[in-house]
VEXDO-325478 format. One line per field, with one value per residue: x, y, z of N, C-alpha, C in turn; residue in three letters; residue number from 0. Coordinates in steps of 0.1 Angstrom, whole numbers. Atoms other than C-alpha are relative to their C-alpha. Layout:
% residues N
n_c1: (X_...)
n_c2: (Y_...)
n_c3: (Z_...)
ca_c1: (X_...)
ca_c2: (Y_...)
ca_c3: (Z_...)
c_c1: (X_...)
c_c2: (Y_...)
c_c3: (Z_...)
resn: (ALA_...)
resi: (NUM_...)
END
This chain:
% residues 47
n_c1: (8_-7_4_-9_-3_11_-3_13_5_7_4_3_11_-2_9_-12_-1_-8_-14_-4_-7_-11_-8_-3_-1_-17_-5_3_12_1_18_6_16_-1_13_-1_-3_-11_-4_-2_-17_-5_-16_-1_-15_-8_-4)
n_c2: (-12_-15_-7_-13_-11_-6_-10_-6_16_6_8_12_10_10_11_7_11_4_-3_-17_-8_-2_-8_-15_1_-1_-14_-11_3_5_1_-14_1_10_4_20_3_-8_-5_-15_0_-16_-1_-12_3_-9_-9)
n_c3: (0_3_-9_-5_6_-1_-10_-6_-5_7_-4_2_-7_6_-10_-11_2_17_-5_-2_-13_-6_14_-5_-12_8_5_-8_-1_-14_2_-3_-2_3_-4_6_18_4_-8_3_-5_6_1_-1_7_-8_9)
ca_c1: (0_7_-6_25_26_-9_-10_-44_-62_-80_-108_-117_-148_-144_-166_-155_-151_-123_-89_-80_-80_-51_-33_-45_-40_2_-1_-13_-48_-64_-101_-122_-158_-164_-204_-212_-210_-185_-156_-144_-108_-87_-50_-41_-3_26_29)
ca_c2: (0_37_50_66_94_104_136_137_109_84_60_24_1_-35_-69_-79_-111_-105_-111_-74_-59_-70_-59_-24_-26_-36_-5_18_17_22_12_42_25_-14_-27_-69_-65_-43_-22_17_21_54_59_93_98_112_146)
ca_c3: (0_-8_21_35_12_21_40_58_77_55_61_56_68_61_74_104_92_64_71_57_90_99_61_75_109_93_77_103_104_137_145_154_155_157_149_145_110_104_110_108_106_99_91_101_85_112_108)
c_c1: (9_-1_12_6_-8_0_-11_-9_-13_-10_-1_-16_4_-8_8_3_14_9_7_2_12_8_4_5_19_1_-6_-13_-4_-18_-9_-13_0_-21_4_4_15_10_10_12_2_14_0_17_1_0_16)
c_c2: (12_12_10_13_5_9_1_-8_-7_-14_-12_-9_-15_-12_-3_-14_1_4_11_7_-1_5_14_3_4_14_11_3_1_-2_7_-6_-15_-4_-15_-3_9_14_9_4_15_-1_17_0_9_16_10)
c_c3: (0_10_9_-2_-1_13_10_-2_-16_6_-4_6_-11_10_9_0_-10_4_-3_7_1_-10_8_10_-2_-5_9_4_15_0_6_5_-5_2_2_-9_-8_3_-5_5_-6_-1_-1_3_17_-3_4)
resn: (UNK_UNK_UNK_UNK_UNK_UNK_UNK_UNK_UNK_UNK_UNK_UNK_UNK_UNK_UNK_UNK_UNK_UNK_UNK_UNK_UNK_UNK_UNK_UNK_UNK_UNK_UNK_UNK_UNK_UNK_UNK_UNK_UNK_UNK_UNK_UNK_UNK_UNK_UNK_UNK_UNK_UNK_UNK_UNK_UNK_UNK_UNK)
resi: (0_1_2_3_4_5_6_7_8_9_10_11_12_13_14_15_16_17_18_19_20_21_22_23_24_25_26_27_28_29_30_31_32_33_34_35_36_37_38_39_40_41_42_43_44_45_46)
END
C-alpha cells in the first residue's frame, strides 16, 4: 500500500469477518468505530 505518502487521515470500513483488518491494521490503520457486521478504521499519517 501507498498510504504513506498520504498527507491527511484516511478512512476504511471492512466486514469484520475479512482477514484485511489485519493488512491495514500492518499498515497503520487504527479502529475508530467497531459494529457486528463491520468495522471503521482510519490511518491518520505522522505529521
Amino acid at each position: 500500500m501507498k498510504l504513506k505518502r498520504i498527507k491527511y487521515p484516511y478512512g476504511a470500513r471492512v466486514l469484520a469477518v475479512n482477514p484485511a483488518r489485519k493488512l491495514y491494521e500492518r499498515e497503520g490503520f487504527i479502529v475508530q468505530t467497531q459494529t457486528k457486521e463491520r468495522i471503521h478504521m482510519e490511518y491518520a499519517p505522522v505529521k
